[in-house]
C-alpha positions in Angstrom: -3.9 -40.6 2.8 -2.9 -39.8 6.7 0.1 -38.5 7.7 2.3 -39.9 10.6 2.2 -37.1 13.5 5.3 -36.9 15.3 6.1 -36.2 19.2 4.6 -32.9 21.0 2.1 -31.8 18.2 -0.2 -31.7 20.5 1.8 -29.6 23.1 2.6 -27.7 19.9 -0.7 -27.0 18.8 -2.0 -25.8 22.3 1.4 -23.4 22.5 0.0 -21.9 19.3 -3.4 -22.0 20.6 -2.3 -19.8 24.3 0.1 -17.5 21.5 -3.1 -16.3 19.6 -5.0 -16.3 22.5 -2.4 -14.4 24.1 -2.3 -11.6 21.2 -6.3 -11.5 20.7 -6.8 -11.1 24.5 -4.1 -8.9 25.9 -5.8 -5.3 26.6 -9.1 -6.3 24.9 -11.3 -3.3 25.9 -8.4 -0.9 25.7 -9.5 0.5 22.6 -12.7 2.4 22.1 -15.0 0.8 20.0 -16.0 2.2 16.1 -19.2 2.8 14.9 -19.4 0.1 12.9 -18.3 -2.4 15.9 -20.9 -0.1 18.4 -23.6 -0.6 16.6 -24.1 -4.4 16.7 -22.3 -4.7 20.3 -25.7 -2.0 21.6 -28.4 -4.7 19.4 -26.2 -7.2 21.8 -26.6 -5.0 24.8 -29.8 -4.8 24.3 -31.1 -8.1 23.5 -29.6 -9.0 26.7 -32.1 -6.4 28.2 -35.1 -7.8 27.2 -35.8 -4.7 24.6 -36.9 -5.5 20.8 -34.7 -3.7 18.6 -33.6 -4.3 14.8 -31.0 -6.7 14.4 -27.7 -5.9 11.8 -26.8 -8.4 9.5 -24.4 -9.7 11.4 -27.0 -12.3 13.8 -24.3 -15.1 14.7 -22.5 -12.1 16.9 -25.2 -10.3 18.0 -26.6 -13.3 19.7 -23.5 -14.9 21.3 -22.6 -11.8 22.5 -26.1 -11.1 24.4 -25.6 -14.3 26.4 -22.0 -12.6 27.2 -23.6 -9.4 28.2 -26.6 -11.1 30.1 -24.1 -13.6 32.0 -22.2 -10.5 33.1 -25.2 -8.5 33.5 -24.1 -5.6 31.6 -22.2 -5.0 28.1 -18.0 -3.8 28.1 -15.4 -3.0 25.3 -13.6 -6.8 26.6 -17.0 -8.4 26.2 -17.9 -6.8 23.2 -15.2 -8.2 21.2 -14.8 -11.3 23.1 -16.4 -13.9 20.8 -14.5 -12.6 17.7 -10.9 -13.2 19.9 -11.7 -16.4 20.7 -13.0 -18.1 17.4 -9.7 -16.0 15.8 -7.7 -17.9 18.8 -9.5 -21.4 17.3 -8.6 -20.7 13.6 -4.9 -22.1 15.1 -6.3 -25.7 15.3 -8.5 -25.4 11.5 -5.3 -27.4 10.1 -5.5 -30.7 12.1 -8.5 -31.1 9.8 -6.6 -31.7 6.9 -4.1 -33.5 8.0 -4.9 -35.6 5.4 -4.0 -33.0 2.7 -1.0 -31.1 4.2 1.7 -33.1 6.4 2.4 -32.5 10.1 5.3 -29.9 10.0 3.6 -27.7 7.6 0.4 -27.9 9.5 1.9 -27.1 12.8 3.5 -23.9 10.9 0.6 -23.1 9.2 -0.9 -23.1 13.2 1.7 -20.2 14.5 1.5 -18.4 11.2 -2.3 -18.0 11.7 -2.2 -17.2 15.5 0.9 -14.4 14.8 -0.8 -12.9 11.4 -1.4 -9.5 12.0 -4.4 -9.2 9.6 -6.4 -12.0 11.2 -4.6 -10.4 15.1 -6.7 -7.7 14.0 -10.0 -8.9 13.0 -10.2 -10.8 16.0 -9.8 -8.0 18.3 -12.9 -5.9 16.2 -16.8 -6.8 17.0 -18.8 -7.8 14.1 -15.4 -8.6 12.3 -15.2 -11.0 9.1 -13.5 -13.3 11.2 -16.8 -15.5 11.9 -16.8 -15.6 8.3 -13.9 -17.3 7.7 -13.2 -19.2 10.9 -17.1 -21.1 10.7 -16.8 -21.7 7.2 -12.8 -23.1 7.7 -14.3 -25.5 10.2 -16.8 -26.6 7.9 -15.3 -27.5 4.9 -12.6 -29.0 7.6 -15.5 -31.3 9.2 -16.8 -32.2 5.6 -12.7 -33.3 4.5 -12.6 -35.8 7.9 -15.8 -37.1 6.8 -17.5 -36.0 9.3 -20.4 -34.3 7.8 -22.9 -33.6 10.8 -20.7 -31.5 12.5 -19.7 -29.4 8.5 -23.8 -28.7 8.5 -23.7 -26.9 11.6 -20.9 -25.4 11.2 -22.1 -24.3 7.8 -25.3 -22.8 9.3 -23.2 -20.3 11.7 -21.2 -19.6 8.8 -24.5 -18.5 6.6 -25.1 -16.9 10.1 -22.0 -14.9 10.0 -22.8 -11.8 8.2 -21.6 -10.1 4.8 -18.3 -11.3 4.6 -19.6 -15.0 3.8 -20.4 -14.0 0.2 -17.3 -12.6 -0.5 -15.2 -15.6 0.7 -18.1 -17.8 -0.9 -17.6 -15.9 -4.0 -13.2 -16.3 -4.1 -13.8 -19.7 -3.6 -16.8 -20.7 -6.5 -14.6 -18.9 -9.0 -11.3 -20.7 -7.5 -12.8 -23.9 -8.2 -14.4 -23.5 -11.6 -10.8 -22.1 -12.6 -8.7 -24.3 -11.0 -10.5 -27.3 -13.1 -8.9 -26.2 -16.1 -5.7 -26.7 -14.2 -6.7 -30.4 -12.9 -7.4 -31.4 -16.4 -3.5 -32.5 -17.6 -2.3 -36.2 -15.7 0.4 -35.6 -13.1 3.5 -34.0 -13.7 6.4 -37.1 -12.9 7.9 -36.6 -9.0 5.0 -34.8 -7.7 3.0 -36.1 -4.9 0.0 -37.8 -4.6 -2.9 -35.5 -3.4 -5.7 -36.8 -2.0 -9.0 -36.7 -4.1 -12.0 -34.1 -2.7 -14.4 -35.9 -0.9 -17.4 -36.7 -3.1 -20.5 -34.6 -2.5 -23.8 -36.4 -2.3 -27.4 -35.1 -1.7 -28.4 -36.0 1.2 -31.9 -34.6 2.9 -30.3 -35.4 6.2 -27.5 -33.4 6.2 -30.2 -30.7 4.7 -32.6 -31.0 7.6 -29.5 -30.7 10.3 -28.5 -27.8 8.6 -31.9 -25.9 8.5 -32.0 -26.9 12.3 -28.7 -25.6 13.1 -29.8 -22.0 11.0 -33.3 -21.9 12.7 -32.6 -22.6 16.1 -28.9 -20.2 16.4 -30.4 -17.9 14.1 -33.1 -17.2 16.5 -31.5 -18.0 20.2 -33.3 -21.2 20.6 -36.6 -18.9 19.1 -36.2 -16.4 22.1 -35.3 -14.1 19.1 -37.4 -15.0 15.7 -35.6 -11.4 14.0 -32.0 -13.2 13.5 -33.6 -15.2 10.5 -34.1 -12.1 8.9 -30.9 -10.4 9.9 -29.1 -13.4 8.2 -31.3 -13.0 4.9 -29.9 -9.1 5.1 -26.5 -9.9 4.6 -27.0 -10.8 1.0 -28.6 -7.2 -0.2 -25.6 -5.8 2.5 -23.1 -7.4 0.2 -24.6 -6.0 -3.0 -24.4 -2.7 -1.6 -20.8 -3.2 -1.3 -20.5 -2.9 -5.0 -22.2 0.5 -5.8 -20.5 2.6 -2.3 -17.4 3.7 -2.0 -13.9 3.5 0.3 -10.8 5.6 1.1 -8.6 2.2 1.0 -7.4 2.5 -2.3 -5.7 -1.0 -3.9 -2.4 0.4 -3.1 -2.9 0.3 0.4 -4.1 -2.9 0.2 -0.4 -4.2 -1.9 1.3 -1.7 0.4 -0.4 -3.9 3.4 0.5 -7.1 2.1 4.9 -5.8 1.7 4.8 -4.3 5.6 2.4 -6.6 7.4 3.4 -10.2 6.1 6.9 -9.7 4.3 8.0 -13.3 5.4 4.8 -15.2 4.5 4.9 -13.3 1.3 7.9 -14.3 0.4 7.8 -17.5 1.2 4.8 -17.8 -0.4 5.9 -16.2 -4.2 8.8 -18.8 -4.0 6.0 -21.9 -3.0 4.6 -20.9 -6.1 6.9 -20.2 -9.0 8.4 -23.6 -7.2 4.7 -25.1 -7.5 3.9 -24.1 -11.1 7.2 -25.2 -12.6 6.3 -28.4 -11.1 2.8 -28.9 -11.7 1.6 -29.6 -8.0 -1.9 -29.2 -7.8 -2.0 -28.2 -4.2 -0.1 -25.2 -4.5 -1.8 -24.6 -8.5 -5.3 -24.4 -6.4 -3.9 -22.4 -3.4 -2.1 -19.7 -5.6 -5.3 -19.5 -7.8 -7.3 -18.8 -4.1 -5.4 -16.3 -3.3 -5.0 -14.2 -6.5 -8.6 -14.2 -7.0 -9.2 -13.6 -3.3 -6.3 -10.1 -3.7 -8.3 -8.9 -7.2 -12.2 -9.3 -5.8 -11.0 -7.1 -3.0 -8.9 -4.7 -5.5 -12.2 -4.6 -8.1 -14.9 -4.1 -4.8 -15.8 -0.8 -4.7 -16.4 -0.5 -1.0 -13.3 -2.4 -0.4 -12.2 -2.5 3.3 -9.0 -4.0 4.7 -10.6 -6.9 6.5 -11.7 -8.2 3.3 -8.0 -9.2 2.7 -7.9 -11.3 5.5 -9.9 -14.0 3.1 -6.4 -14.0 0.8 -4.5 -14.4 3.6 -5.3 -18.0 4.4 -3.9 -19.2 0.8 -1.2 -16.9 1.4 0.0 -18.8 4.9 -0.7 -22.0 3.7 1.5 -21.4 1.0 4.3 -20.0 3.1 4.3 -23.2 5.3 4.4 -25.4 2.6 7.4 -23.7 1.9 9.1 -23.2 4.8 9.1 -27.0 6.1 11.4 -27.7 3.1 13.6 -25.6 5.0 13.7 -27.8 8.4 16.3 -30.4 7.8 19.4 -29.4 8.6 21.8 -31.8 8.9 24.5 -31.4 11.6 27.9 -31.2 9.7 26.1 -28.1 7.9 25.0 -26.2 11.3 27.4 -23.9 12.0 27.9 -22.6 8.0 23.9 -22.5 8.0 23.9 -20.4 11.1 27.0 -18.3 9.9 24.7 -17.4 6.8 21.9 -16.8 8.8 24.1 -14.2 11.4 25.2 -12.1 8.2 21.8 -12.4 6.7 20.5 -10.7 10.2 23.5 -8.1 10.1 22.7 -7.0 6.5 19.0 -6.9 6.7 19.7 -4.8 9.7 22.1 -2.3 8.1 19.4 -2.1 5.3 16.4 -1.3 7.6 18.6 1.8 9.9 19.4 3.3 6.2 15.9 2.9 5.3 14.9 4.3 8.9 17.2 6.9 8.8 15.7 8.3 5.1 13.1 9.1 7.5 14.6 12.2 9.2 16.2 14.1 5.5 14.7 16.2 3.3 14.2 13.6 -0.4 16.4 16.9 -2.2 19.0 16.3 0.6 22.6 15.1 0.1 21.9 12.7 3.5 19.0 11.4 2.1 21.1 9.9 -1.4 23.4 8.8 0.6 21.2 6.6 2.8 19.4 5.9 -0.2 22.2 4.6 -1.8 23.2 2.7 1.3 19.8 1.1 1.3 20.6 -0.5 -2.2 24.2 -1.1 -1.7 23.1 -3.4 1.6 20.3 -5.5 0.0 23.2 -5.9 -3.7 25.5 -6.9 -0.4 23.1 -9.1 0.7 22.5 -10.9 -2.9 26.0 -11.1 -3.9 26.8 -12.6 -0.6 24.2 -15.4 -0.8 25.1 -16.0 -4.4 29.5 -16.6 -4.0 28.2 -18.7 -0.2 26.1 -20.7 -2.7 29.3 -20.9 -5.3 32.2 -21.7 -2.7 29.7 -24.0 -0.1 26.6 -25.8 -1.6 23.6 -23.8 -2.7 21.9 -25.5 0.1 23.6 -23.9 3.1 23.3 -20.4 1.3 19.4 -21.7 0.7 19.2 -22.3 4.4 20.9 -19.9 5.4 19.4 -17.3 3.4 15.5 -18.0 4.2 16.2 -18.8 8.4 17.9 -15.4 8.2 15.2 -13.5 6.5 12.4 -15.1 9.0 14.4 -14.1 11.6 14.6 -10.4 10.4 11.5 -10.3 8.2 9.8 -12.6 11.3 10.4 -9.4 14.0 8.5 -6.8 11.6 5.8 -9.4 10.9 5.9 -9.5 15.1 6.3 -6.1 15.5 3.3 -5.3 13.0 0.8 -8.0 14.9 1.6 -6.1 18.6 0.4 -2.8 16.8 -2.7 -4.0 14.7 -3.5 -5.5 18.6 -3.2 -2.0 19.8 -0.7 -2.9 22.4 1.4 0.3 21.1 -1.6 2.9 21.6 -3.7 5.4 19.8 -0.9 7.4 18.7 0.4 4.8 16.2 -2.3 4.4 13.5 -2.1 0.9 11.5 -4.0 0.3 8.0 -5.9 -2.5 9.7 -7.5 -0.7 12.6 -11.1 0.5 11.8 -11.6 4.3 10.8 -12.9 6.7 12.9 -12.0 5.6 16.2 -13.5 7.6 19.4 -10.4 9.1 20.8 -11.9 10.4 23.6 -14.5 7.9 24.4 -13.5 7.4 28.0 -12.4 10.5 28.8 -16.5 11.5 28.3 -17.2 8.9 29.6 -15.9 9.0 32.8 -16.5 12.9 32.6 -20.4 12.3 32.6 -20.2 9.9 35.3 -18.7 12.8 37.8 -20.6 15.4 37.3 -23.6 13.2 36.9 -22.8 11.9 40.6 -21.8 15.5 42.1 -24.6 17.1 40.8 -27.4 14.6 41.2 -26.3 11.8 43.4 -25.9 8.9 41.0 -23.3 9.1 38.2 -25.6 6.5 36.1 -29.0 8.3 36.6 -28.2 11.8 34.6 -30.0 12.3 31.3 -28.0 12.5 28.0 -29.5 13.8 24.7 -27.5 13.7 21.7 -28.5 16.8 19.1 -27.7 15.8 15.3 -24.9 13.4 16.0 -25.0 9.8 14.5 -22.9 7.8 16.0 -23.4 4.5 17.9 -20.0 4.9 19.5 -21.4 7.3 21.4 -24.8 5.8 22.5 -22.2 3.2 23.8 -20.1 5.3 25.5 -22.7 6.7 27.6 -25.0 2.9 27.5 -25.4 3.6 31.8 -27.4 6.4 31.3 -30.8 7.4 29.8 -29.8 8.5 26.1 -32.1 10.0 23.5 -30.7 11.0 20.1 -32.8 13.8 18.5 -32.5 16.5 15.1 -32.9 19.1 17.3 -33.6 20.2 20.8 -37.1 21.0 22.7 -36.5 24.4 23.9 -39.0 23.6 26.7 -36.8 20.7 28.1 -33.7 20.9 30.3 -31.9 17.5 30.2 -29.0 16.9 32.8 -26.7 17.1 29.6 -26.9 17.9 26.1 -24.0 16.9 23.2 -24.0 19.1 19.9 -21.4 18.5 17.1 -18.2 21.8 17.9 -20.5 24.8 17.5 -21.9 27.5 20.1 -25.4 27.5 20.6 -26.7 30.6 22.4 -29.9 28.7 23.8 -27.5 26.1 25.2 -24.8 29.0 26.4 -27.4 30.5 28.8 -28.0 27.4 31.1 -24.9 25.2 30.0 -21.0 24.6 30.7 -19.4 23.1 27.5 -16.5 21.0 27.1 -15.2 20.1 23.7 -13.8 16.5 23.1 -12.0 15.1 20.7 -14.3 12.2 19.1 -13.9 10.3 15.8 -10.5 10.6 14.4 -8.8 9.0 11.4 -5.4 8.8 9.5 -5.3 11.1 6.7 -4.0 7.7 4.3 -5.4 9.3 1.2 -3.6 12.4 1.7 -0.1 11.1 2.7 2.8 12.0 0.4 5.9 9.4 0.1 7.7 11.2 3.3 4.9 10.8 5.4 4.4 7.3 4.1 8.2 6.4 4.9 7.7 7.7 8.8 4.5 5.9 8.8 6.5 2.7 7.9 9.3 3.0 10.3 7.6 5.0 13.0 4.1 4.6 12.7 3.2 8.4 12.5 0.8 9.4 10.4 -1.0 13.0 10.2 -4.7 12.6 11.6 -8.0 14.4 11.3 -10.6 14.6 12.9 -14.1 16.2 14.5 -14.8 17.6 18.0 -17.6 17.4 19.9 -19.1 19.7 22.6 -20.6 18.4 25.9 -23.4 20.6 28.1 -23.9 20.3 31.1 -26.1 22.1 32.6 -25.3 24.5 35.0 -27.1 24.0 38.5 -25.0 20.5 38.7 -22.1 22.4 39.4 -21.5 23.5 43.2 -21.4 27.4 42.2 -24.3 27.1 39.8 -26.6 25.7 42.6 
């Protein structure tokens, strides 16, 4: 069954498009990059130098991002975390192919909630990020609903291609479908819409051999690099290892995640489905089933990390839209109550969120802090006692109206605000739950520190030596990826490099013929550690007490002018 499209979708769908390129691109290389992004981004670097190195099981980035770096000649934090912006940016289009399952206006909303999602903002703005994972495989199953089943084999391939996070979404999905056919067993509930059937799967050694092709020759670079196949084969044990480590995102970070980053979608979403189930619509039956077993394998896995949420968060915006175009028709005799309902929605949500804001700066044994307690409850009882005598002296359907345009406009601008902070685009200082841990602080700062007294001292700020004593971390082999680096246990006493980095303790040897500097390096937000109060100013002002390590940079003395 095809739905009619209706005037400007296409317009639409590129302004979503340039929105979520918008977010994904804006200040790219601003933020250092993690470990856990540096080390795949150097296997790039250096692939795009010609050098054999072991490959991480993430191949489909490492090899698009080499052709990046060798294009440019050279690797940058922008370039780095380029591809992963842009096939975030294309996720916008994934539901024009379905339009034969879900109906213009919801699609086009399902668009702008994808490219404004500040789970999936973030993910596309991290190297190596899950969001291969679940873009390639999206446009796969996509290709394989418009029949078009060449085009779902390739896309299938860079999806097995994609790294560890394809078995997790692979494995949300098997047991979605085995449960959700004990769901499609009773006939149609009466009223409820006709879905289309799945296409029908057939065997076919075509498809088979396109896909093997599609894996063999972007698994190896067009065989310029035989070592991806392998790197793709070591995402499965990579998974596996994911349930026997361990993580400092606890599940209630992960609910906590869900209430501050996507309040409107979540919403929506828990009212699509209690409206779904009562009415038996199988759409919304499979899509809540996706996303609560998505939200519990990410609860259960040990080694849980917050991108692994971003698999639940498709289900979770595709039932919000389904929802929210019910919401579109408003008639105009109705206008100006609906927008009257929506004003003193605004103004009461408002009220609620300085009262909350304001619990902030009080002790919790204070009298100030009851009171604006107590005037965070009395607001949101305001705001359901007003909805509820609009619904008994209007309609139910303006206070309806009314009541959800007025909670996406307030509940929209922290959804808003959260997606400009998981971008970054609010700095360092204001630590979200989806930013990676143990980000560099310092990176450029030694960086560009290096580079000075590498040119003063020798003439060329790329050509001074660099050996890093027991210190492992890729973050800083990329930091420094213009000079000559060696990473070593333990220093020859009968060498003299041009500079020397120790974790923050003296070293006599190093004291005689070195200047140190101490940086700040990898630092993280102490979420474990947080009591309520800090948890309340980390909600309304994004502060959160950090730790972190130091780390000491020699350099050795006769670059300096007074040394020589």
């Amino acid at each position: 069954m095809m739905y009619r499209h209706f005037k400007y979708e296409t317009l639409l769908y590129l302004l979503a498009f340039l929105v979520a390129l918008g977010l994904r691109l804006t200040q790219l290389g601003v933020m250092p990059l993690t470990d856990a992004e540096a080390a795949p981004a150097l296997q790039a670097l250096r692939l795009s130098q010609s050098v054999d190195t072991a490959l991480n099981p993430h191949p489909f980035y490492i090899l698009s991002t080499s052709i990046l770096f060798l294009l440019y000649g050279g690797g940058t934090d922008f370039l780095a975390r380029l591809m992963p912006a842009l096939m975030g940016s294309l996720l916008v289009f994934a539901p024009l192919l379905f339009d034969n399952r879900i109906k213009p206006r919801p699609g086009l909303i399902l668009a702008f909630l994808l490219a404004f999602d500040p789970g999936l903002v973030a993910i596309s703005r991290q190297a190596a990020s899950p969001i291969f994972a679940i873009g390639l495989s999206i446009f796969a199953v996509g290709f394989f609903n418009k029949d078009r089943r060449t085009l779902a084999a390739v896309f299938a391939a860079l999806a097995f291609l994609s790294g560890p996070a394809i078995w997790l979404g692979l494995l949300g999905i098997g047991i979605t479908w085995a449960i959700y056919q004990l769901f499609n067993r009773p006939a149609r509930s009466e009223g409820e819409e006709v879905t289309p059937s799945a296409p029908k799967f057939s065997f076919n050694s075509s498809l088979l051999i396109v896909f093997i092709i599609a894996f063999i020759i972007a698994g190896t670079l067009f065989f310029t690099v035989p070592d991806g196949i392998g790197a793709a084969f070591a995402s499965i044990p990579a998974f596996f290892e994911t349930w026997v480590q361990t993580s400092d995102i606890s599940p209630g970070m992960m609910m906590l995640s869900l209430l501050i980053y996507q309040p409107f979608t979540l919403l929506l979403a828990i009212i699509a489905i209690i409206r779904g189930s009562t009415k038996g619509v199988r759409r919304i039956i499979f899509l809540t089933i996706w996303m609560a077993v998505s939200l519990l394998l990410v609860i259960f896995l040990p080694a849980r990390q917050m991108s692994d949420l971003a698999w639940m968060l498709i289900p979770l915006s595709a039932l919000a839209s389904l929802e929210f175009a019910r919401h579109f028709n408003i008639f105009p005799d109705e206008r100006r109550e609906v927008i009257g309902v929506v004003l003193l929605t605004v103004f009461i949500w408002v009220f609620a969120w300085l009262g909350f804001a304001g619990m902030t700066w009080f002790p919790a044994d204070s009298r100030e802090y009851l009171l604006r307690f107590w005037m965070l409850i009395g607001a949101l009882v305001l705001l359901v006692v007003s909805l509820l005598l609009i619904a008994a002296g209007w309609s139910i359907r303006t206070a309806r109206l009314g009541g959800i345009w007025g909670l996406a406009v307030a509940l929209g601008v922290l959804g808003l605000g959260g997606a400009f902070g998981t971008a970054g685009l609010r700095g360092l200082n204001f630590p979200e739950l989806w930013w990676q841990p143990a980000i560099p602080l310092q990176a450029d700062l030694l960086g560009e520190t290096v580079d000075q007294v590498s040119e003063f001292g020798i003439g060329d700020d790329n050509s001074g030596r660099v050996v890093i004593v027991r210190l492992d971390s890729p973050a800083l082999e990329w930091t420094l990826r213009e000079h000559p680096v060696q990473v070593v246990d333990a220093l020859d006493p009968s060498t003299s490099p041009d500079f020397v980095i120790t974790p923050y303790e003296m070293d006599p040897a190093l004291v005689a013929a070195y200047r140190g500097q101490d940086f700040i390096w990898r630092q993280s937000p102490v979420w474990r550690g947080a009591v309520p109060s800090n948890w309340f100013r980390w909600v309304t002002l994004r502060e959160m007490p950090q730790g972190g390590e130091s780390i000491i940079l020699w350099a050795r003395d006769d670059l300096f002018l007074d040394g020589q």
